[in-house]
C-alpha positions, -999 to 999 in steps of 0.1 A, spaced: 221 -420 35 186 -417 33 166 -421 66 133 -440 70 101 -435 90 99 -448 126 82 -482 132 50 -460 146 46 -442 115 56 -475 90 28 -490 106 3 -462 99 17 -460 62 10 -496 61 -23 -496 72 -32 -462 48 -17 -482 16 -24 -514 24 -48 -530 -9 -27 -501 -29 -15 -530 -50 -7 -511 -83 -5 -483 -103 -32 -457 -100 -46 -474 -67 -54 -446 -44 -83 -442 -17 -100 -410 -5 -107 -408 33 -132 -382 40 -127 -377 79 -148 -345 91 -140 -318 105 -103 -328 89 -95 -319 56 -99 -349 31 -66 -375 29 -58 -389 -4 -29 -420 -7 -21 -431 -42 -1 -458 -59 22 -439 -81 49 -460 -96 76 -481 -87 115 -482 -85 125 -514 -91 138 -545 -71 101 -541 -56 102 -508 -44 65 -490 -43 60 -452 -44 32 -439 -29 19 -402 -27 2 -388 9 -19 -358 5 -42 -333 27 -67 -317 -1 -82 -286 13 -115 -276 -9 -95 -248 -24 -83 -248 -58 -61 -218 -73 -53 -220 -110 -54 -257 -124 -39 -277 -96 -58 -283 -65 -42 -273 -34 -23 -300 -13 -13 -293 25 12 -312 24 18 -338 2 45 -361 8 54 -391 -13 75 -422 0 95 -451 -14 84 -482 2 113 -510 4 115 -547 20 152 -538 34 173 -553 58 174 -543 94 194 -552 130 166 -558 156 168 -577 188 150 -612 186 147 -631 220 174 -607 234 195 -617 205 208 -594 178 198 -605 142 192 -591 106 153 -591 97 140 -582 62 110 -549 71 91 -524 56 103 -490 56 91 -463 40 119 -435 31 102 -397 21 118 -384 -9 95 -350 -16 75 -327 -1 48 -296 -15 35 -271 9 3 -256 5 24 -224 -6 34 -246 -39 68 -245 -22 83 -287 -31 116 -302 -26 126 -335 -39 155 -360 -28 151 -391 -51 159 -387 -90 144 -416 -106 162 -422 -135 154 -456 -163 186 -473 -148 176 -467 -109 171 -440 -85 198 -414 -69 197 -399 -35 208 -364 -30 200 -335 -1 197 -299 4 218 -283 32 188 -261 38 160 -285 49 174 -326 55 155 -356 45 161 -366 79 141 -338 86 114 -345 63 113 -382 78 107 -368 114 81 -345 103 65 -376 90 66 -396 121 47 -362 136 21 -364 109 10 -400 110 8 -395 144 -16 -368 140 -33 -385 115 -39 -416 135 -56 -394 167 -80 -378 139 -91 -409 137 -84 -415 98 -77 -453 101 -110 -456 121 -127 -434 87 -112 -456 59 -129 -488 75 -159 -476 81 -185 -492 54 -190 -469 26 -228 -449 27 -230 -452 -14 -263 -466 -21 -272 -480 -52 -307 -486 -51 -333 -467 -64 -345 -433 -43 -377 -456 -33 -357 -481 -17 -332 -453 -2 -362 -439 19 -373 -474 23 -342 -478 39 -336 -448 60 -370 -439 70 -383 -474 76 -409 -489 64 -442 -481 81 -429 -440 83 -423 -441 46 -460 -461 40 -473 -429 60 -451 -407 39 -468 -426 4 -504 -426 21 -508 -389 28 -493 -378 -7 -463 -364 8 -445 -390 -14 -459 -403 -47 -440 -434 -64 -444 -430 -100 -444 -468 -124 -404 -463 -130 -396 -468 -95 -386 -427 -89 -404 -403 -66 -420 -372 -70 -425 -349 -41 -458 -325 -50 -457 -291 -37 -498 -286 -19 -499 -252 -12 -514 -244 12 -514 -276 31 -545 -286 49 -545 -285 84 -561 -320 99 -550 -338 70 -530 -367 68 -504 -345 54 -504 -321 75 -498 -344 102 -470 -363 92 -455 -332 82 -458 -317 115 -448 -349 131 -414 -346 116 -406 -317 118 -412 -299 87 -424 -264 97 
């Protein structure tokens, strides 16, 4: 019988797929100095069941495939389960998320699940339990939760879409960038883009000069 996640690491799946409606959904969570998380909608089994894929990416890539350490993809079912309600015993329809298959870094994968068109199979190896692989699990959400990767996927997203004028507008302010404009550091040309001249040398006492000094620049 296939084992599922514990409640600590269904709510941490829930929260990493959540939005991951249908297939091809996925999100990236870049989460520095961690190596970048990728969950993905993959397909589904039926009767409502959801798979989903959970992968470390390290920037590596050897041959065609990148490398993934570990990816781990789940079933996620609404099942029935016995919890105590009011200190009475009743039957409560859940999440859980069962792992079916694993890949090492190493390219090393073992799979549980066959999915065939008229439903899905269980089956184990005597070497390495899906009970296993669902503990592991329960260790790696865990560790993925104090990284702070929940924390990373809410934060608002630093994509700007303006034009590079209104980025430095933006970032620098307004009266540093006016300085910026004014001493020729900066010149707005009539499309809206930049251009940054090169002055060699740059005069000392001059406006530019100053600013540059000012910030930093040499």
């Amino acid at each position: 019988m296939m084992k599922a996640v514990n409640q600590k690491a269904t709510k941490t799946l829930e929260a990493l797929t959540k939005g991951l409606d249908n297939v091809g959904d996925h999100r990236s969570i870049e989460n520095a100095p961690w190596t970048r998380l990728v969950i993905e909608n993959i397909g589904t089994a039926g009767d409502g069941r959801i798979l989903f894929s959970m992968a470390h990416y390290p920037n590596i890539e050897l041959g065609e495939d990148p490398l993934v350490d570990p990816e781990v993809c789940f079933i996620r079912c609404i099942m029935p389960v016995i919890r105590k309600v009011k200190g009475v015993h009743q039957v409560v329809d859940e999440v859980q998320y069962y792992p079916y298959y694993i890949k090492y870094v190493t390219g090393k994968e073992f799979t549980y699940v066959r999915f065939e068109k008229e439903g899905w199979e269980y089956y184990d190896y005597r070497f390495f339990s899906q009970k296993g692989l669902a503990e592991f699990v329960g260790v790696w959400t865990k560790n993925i939760e104090h990284q702070g990767f929940i924390e990373a996927m809410n934060k608002p997203s630093k994509e700007f879409k303006g034009s590079a004028r209104d980025f430095l507008r933006e970032n620098m302010g307004e009266e540093l960038y006016k300085q910026a404009t004014n001493s020729g550091l900066l010149i707005e040309e009539g499309d809206g883009s930049l251009r940054a001249p090169i002055k060699t040398p740059l005069q000392v006492g001059t406006a530019a000069y100053n600013f540059a000094k000012a910030e930093g620049m040499f």
